[in-house]
C-alpha positions as CSV (number, residue, x, y, z in Angstrom):
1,X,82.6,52.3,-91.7
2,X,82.9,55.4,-93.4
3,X,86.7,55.6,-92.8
4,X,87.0,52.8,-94.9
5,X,84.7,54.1,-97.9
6,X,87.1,57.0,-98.2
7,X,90.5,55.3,-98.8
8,X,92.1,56.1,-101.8
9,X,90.8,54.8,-105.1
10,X,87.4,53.6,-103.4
11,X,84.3,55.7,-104.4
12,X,81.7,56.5,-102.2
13,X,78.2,56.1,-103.9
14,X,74.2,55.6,-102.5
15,X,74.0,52.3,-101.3
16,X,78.0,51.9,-100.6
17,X,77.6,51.6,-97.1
18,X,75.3,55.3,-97.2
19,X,72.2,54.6,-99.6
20,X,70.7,58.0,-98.8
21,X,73.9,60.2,-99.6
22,X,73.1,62.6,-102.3
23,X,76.6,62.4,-103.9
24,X,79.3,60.5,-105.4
25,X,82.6,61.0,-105.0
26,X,86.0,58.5,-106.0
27,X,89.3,59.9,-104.4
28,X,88.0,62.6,-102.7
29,X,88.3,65.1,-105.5
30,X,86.2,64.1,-108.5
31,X,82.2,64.1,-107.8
32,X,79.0,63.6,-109.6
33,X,78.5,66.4,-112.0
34,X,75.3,67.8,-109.5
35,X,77.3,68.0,-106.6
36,X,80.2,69.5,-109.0
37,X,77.4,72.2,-109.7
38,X,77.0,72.4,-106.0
39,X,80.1,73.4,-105.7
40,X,80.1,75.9,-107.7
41,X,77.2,77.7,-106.4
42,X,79.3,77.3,-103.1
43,X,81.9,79.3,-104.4
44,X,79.8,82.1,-106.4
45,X,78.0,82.4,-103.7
46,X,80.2,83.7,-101.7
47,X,79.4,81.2,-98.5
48,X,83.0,81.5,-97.3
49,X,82.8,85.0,-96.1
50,X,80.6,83.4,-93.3
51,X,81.1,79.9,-93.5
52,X,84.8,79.4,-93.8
53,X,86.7,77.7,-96.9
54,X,86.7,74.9,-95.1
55,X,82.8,75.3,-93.5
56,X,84.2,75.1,-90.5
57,X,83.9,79.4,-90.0
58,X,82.0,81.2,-87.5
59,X,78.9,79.6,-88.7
60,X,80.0,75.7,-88.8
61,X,78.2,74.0,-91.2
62,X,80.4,70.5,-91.2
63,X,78.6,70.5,-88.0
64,X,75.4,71.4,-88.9
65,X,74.7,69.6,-91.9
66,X,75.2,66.2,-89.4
67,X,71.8,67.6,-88.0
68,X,69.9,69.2,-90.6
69,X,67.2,67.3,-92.4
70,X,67.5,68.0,-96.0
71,X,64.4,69.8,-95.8
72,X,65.5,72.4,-92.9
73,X,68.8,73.4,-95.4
74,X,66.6,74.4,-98.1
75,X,64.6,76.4,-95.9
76,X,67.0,77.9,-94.7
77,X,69.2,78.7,-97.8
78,X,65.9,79.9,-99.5
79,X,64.4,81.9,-96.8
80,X,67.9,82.9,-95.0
81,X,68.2,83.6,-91.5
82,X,68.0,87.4,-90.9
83,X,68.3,87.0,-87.1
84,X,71.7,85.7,-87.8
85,X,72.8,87.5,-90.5
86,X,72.3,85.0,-93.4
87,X,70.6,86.7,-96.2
88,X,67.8,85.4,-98.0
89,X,68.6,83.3,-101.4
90,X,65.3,82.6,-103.0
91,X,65.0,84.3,-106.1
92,X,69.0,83.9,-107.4
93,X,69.0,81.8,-110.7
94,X,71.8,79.5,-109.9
95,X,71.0,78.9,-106.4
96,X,67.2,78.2,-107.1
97,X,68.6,75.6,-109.9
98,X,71.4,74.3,-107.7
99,X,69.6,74.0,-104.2
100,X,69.7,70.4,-104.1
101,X,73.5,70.3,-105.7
102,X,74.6,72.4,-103.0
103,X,72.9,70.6,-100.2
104,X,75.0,67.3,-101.3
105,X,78.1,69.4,-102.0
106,X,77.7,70.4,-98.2
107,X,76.5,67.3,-97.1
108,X,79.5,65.6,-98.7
109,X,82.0,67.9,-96.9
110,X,80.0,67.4,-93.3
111,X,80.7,63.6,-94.6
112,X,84.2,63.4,-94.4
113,X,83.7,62.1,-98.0
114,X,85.1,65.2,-100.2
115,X,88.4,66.7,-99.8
116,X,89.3,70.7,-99.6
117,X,89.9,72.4,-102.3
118,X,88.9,72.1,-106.2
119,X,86.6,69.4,-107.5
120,X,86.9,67.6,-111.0
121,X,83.9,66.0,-112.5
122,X,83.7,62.2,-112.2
123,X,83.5,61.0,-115.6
């Protein structure tokens, strides 16, 4: 079902077929401003370096996030996980704002929903 949410010109919203997705996104490439901030924080972030540009790096999180509660990502963004390397993030202004952005920035991604590369805001 999702397939067909994503072909071009339809826009994937809660309730369109996935009432508990935490983003909205029309062609791929244009997004709700949250999950627009989301991606942001992605990118300042630095979360490539370990994640890949396309999260799909030594640490997959396309495949993660299809397990991970909501809950378990914020732990562990917030806390990190130091037996793997990921460093803590509690504490850094624009991921402490953005927690929930990023999660559906993610989530969206692990989706299938939003495309590679630069965002636009959905107006």
């Amino acid at each position: 079902m999702l397939a067909v949410l994503l072909l071009s010109g339809t826009m994937h919203t809660p309730g369109a077929g996935d009432k508990d997705a935490p983003y909205v996104v029309k062609d791929g490439r244009r997004v709700d401003a949250g999950t627009l901030e989301g991606w942001r924080t992605w990118r300042a972030m630095g979360c490539a370096r370990c994640h890949g540009e396309e999260q799909d790096g030594a640490i997959p999180l396309v495949d993660r996030l299809q397990r991970l509660s909501k809950e378990q990502f914020r732990i562990t963004v917030l806390n990190g996980r130091q037996d793997r390397g990921m460093p803590r993030f509690a504490g850094i202004k624009q991921v402490d704002q953005n927690i929930d952005n990023l999660y559906a920035y993610l989530k969206g991604r692990a989706d299938g929903a939003i495309a590679l590369g630069h965002l636009e805001k959905l107006e």
